[in-house]
C-alpha positions as CSV (number, residue, x, y, z in Angstrom):
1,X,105.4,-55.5,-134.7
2,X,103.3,-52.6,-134.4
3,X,102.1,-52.3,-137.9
4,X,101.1,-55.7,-137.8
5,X,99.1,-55.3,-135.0
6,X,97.2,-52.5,-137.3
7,X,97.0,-55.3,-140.0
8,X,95.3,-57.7,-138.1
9,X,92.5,-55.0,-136.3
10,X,91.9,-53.8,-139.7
11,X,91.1,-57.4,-141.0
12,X,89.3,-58.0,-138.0
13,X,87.0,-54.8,-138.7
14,X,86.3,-56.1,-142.3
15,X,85.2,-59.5,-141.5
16,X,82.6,-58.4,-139.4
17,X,81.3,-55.9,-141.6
18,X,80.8,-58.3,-144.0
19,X,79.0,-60.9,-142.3
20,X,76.6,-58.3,-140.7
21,X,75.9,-56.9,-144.5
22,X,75.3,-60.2,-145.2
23,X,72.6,-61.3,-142.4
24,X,68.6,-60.0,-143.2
25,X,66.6,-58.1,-140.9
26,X,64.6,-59.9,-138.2
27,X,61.2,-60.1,-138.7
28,X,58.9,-57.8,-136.9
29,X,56.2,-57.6,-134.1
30,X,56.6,-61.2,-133.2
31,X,53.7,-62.2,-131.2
32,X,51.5,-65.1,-129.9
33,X,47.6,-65.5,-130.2
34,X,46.3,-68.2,-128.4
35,X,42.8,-69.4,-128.2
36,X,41.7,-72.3,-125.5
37,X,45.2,-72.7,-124.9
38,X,46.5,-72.7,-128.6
39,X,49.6,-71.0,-129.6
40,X,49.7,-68.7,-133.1
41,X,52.8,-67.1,-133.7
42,X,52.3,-64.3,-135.7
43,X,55.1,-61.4,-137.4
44,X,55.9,-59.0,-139.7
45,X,57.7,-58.6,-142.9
46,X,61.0,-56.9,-141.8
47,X,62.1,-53.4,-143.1
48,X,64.0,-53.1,-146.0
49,X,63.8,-56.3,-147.3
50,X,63.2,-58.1,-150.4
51,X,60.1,-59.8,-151.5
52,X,61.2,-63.4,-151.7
53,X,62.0,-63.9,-148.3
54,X,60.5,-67.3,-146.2
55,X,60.6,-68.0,-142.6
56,X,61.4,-70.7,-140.1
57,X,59.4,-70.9,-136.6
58,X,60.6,-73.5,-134.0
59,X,59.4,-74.0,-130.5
60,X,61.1,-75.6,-127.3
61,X,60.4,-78.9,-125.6
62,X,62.2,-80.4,-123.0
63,X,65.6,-78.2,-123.7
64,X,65.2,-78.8,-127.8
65,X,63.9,-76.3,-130.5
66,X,61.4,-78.3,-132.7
67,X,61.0,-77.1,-135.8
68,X,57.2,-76.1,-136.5
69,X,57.1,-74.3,-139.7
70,X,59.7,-74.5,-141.9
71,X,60.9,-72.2,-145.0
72,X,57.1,-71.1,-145.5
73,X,55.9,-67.9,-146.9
74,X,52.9,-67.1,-144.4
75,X,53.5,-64.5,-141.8
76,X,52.0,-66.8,-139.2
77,X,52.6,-70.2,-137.6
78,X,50.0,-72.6,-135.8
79,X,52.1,-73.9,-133.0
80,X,49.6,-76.2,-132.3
81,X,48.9,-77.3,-128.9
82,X,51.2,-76.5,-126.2
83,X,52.4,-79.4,-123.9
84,X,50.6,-78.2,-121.1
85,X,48.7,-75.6,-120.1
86,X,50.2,-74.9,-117.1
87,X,54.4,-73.7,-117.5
88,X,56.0,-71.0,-119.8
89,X,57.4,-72.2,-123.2
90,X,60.0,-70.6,-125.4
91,X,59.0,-69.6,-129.4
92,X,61.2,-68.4,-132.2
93,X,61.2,-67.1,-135.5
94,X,63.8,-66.3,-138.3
95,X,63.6,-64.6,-141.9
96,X,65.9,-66.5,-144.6
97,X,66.4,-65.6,-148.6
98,X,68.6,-68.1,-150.1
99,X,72.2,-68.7,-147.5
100,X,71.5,-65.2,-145.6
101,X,69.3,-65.4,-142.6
102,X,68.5,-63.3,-140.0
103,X,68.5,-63.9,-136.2
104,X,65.9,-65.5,-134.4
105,X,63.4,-63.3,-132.7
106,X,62.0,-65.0,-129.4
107,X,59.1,-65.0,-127.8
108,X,58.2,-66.6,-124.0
109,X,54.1,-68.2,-123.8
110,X,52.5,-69.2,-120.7
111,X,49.2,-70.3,-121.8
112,X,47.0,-70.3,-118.9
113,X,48.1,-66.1,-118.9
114,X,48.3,-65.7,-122.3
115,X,45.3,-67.8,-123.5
116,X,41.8,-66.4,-124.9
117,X,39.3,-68.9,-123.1
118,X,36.0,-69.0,-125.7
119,X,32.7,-69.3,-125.5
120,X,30.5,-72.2,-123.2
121,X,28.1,-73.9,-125.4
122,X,24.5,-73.4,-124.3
123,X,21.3,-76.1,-123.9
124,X,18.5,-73.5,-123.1
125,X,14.9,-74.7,-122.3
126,X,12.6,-71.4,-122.1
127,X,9.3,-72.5,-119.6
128,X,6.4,-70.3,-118.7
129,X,8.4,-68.5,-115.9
130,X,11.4,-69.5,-115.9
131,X,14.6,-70.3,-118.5
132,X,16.6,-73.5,-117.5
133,X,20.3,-73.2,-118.8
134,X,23.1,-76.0,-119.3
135,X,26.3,-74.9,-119.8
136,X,29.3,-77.0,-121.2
137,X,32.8,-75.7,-121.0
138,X,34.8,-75.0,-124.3
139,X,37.2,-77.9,-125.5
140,X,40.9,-77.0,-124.7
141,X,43.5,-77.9,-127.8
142,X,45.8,-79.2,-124.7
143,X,43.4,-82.0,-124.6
144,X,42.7,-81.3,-120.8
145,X,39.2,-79.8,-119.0
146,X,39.4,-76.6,-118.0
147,X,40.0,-77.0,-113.9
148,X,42.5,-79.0,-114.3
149,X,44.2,-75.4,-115.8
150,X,42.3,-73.2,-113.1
151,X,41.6,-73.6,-110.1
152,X,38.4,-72.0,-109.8
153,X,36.1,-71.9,-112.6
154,X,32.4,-69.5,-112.3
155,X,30.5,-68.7,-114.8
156,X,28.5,-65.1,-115.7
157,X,24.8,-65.3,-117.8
158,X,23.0,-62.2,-118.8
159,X,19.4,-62.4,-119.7
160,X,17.4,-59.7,-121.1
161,X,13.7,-59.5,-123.1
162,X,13.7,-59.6,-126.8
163,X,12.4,-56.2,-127.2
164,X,14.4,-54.4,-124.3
165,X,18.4,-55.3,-124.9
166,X,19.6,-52.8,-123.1
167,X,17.5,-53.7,-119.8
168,X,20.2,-57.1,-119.5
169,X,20.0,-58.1,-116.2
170,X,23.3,-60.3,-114.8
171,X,23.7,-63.0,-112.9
172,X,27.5,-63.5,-111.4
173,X,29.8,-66.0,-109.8
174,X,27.8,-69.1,-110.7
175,X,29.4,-72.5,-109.7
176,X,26.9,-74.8,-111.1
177,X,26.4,-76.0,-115.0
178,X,22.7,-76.0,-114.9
179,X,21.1,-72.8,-113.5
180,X,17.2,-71.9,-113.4
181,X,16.7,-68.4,-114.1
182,X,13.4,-66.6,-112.7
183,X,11.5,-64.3,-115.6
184,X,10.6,-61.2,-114.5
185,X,7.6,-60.9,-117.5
186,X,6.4,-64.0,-118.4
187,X,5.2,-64.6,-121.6
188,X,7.6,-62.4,-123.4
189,X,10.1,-63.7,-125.4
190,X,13.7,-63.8,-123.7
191,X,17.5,-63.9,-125.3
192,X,20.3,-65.3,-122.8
193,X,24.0,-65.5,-123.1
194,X,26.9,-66.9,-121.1
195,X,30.5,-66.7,-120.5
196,X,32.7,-68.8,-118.5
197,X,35.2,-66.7,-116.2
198,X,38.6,-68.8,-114.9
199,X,40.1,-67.4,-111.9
200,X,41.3,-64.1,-112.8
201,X,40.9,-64.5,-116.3
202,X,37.3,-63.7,-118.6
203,X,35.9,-65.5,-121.5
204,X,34.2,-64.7,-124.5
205,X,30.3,-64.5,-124.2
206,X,28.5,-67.1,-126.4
207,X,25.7,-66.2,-129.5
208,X,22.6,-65.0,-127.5
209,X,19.9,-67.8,-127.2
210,X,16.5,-66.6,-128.1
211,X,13.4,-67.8,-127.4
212,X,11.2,-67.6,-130.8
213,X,8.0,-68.8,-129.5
214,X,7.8,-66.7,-126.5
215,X,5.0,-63.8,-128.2
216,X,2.6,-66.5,-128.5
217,X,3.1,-68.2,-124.7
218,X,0.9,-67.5,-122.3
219,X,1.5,-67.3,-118.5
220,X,1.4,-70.4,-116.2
221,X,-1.6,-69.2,-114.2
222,X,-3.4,-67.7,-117.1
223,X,-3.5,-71.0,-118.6
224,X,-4.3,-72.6,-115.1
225,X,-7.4,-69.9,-115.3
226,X,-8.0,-70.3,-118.3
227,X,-8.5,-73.9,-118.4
228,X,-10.5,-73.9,-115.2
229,X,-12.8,-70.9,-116.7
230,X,-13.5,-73.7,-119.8
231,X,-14.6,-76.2,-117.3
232,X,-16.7,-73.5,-115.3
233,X,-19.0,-72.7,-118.4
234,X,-20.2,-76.1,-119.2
235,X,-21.0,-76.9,-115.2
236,X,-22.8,-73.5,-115.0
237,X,-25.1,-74.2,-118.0
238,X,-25.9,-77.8,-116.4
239,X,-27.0,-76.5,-113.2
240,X,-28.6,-73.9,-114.8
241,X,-30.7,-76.2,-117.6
242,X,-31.6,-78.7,-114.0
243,X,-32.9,-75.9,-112.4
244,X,-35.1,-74.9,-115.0
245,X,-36.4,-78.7,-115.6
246,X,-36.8,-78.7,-111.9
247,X,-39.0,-75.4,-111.9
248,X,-41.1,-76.4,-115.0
249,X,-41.5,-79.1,-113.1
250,X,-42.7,-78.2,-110.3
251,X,-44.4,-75.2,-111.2
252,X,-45.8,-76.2,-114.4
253,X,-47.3,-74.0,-116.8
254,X,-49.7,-76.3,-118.6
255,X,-53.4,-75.9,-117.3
256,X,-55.1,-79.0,-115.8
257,X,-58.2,-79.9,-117.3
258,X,-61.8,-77.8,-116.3
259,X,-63.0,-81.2,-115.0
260,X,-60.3,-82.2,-113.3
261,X,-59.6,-79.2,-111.5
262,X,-63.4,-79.0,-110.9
263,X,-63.0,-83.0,-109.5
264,X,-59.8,-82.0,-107.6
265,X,-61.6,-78.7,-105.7
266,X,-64.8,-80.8,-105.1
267,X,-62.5,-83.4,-103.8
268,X,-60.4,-81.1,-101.6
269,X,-63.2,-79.1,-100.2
270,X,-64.6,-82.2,-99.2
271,X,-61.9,-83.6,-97.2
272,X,-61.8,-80.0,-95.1
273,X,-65.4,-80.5,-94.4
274,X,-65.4,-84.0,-93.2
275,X,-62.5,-83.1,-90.6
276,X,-64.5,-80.0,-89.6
277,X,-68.1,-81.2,-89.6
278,X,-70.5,-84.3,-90.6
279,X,-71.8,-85.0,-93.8
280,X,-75.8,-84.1,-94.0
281,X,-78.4,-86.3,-94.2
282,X,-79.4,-87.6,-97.6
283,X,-82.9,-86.9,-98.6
284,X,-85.8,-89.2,-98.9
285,X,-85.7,-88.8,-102.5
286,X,-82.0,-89.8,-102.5
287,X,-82.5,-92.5,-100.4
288,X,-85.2,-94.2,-102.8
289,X,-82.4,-93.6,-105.5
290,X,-79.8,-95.7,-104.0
291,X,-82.1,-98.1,-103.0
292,X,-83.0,-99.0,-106.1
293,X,-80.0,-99.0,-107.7
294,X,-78.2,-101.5,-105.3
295,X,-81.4,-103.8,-106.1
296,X,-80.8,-103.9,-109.5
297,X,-77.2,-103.8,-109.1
298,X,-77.7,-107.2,-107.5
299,X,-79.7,-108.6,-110.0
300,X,-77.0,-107.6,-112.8
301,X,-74.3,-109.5,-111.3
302,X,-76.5,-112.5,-111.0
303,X,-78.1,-112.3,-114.6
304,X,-73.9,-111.6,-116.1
305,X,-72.4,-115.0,-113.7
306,X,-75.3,-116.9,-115.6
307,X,-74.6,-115.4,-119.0
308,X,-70.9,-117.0,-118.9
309,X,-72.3,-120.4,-120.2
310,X,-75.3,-121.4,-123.1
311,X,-78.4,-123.0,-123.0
312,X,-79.3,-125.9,-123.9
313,X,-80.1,-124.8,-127.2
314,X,-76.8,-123.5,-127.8
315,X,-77.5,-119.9,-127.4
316,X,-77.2,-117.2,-125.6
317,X,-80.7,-115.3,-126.0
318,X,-83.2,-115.1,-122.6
319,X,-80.5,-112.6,-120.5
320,X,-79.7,-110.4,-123.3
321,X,-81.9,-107.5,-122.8
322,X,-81.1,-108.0,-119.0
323,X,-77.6,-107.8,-119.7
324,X,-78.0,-104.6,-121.9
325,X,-79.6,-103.2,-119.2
326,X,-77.1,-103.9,-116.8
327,X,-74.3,-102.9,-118.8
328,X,-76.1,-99.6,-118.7
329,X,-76.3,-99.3,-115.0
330,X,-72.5,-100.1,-115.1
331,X,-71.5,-97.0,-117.3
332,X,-73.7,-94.9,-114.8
333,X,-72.2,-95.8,-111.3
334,X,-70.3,-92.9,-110.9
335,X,-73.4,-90.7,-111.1
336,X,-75.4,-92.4,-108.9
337,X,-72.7,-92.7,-106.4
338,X,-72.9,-88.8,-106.3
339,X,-76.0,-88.1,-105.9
């Protein structure tokens, strides 16, 4: 009875040693890298083994393994996206070469831990003092926006001038999507850069945004002054050309005539001495003068009305020399009237 006993251990002892020579390693550092909530599992070729080996990756939902990856040669295996984001999900892998296998290697995911959240995409505006930003959330391979995984959700920007990167200047804990940023320099070009932080978690930083045509921009109020300056110069030179039309004009530098001034004098000095005294007596030589012109004056107006018609031998001739004459005295009125 005892001997048989032996028999049977012995067997026992065999069997087992022979189905463990027969099983193959398990594969190596199994892990899971998971972007905006996609799961990667990833592994190593196991020691000791041979070069034809494939492998078999499964993952659970709702208390069955589904089979992901199956009998493939890649050390890696896109899980795709998980059910949810929220929850903890089981992941396995196996190495098999023909009927041998190894035993599955396991792996627990919780994807809103375990998760890399990427970069937001950015809508940047650059203005003469100030950058307006626009930020929109990375897409999630769970199909779901990102608060319904987190309950808080800020984002971090970092700003900085083209030619200084390592004066970046941070702003922290923003809530809102768009956000106005006040430049410090003006008129220098700017980069910008964003990242959005879940609660407890940090993303990736996007590309840095630069603004190319910053070097040429000029300030706001240096183009306000600048335009007002172009409007100054054309108003000063008008006022300046009226007032010199307006001087010329009043001051101008053209000489009057000798006569006329000599007229203008005469005339002026004459007016002060008739409010100041009375004119003088006119000779008796003077007198006779005027007489005698005012008589003949007389007589020329009555010979000219007659002159208007003919005779009655149709012409003109008995006033002629008359009117000559009186044409004459006409031409000469001024002088006599200053005498």
């Amino acid at each position: 009875m005892a001997a048989r006993i032996r028999v049977l251990i012995v067997a026992a002892s065999l069997l087992r040693f022979t189905e463990a020579s027969s099983q193959l390693p398990k594969p190596d550092n199994v892990t899971v890298v998971s972007f905006n909530m996609g799961a990667v599992l990833t592994w190593d070729i196991p020691e000791y083994s041979t070069s034809n080996l494939t492998y078999t990756a499964q993952m659970r939902v709702l208390d069955e393994f589904q089979t992901v990856c199956n009998h493939t040669g890649d050390r890696h295996c896109d899980m795709g996206p998980v059910p949810s984001c929220l929850g903890v999900f089981l992941l396995r892998v196996r190495a098999e070469a023909g009927t041998m296998k190894s035993c599955w290697v396991k792996v627990l995911h919780k994807p809103s831990e375990d998760t890399v959240i990427g970069a937001p995409t950015l809508q940047v505006e650059f203005k003469a003092e100030e950058v307006e930003v626009v930020m929109a959330d990375p897409v999630l391979r769970v199909l779901r926006p990102l608060t319904d995984c987190y309950s808080k959700v800020s984002y971090v920007l970092q700003y900085w001038r083209k030619d200084r990167p390592d004066h970046v200047l941070e702003k922290k804990g923003v809530a809102d999507k768009r956000v106005r940023l006040r430049l410090n320099d003006p008129g220098n070009s700017y980069c910008i850069q964003a990242r959005v932080d879940p609660y407890g978690r940090e993303g990736l930083f996007s590309e840095p945004v630069c603004d190319q045509s910053g070097d040429n921009k000029l300030p706001g109020r240096l183009v306000v002054g600048l335009a007002l300056a172009s409007l100054a110069l054309p108003l000063s030179l008008l006022v300046g050309w009226l007032t010199y039309k307006a001087n010329r004009f009043l001051n101008p530098k053209t000489a009057l005539p000798s006569l006329l001034q000599k007229h203008l004098s005469q005339a002026n000095a004459t007016t002060i001495d008739s409010t100041n005294q009375r004119a003088p007596a006119l000779t008796q030589e003077q007198s006779e003068k005027i007489s005698l012109f005012y008589e003949e004056h007389s007589i020329c107006e009555v010979v000219l009305k007659q002159d208007q018609g003919c005779d009655d031998n149709g012409s003109k001739g008995e006033g002629e020399g008359l009117k000559s004459y009186c044409n004459f005295l006409e031409l000469n009125h001024w002088s006599y009237s200053n005498l």
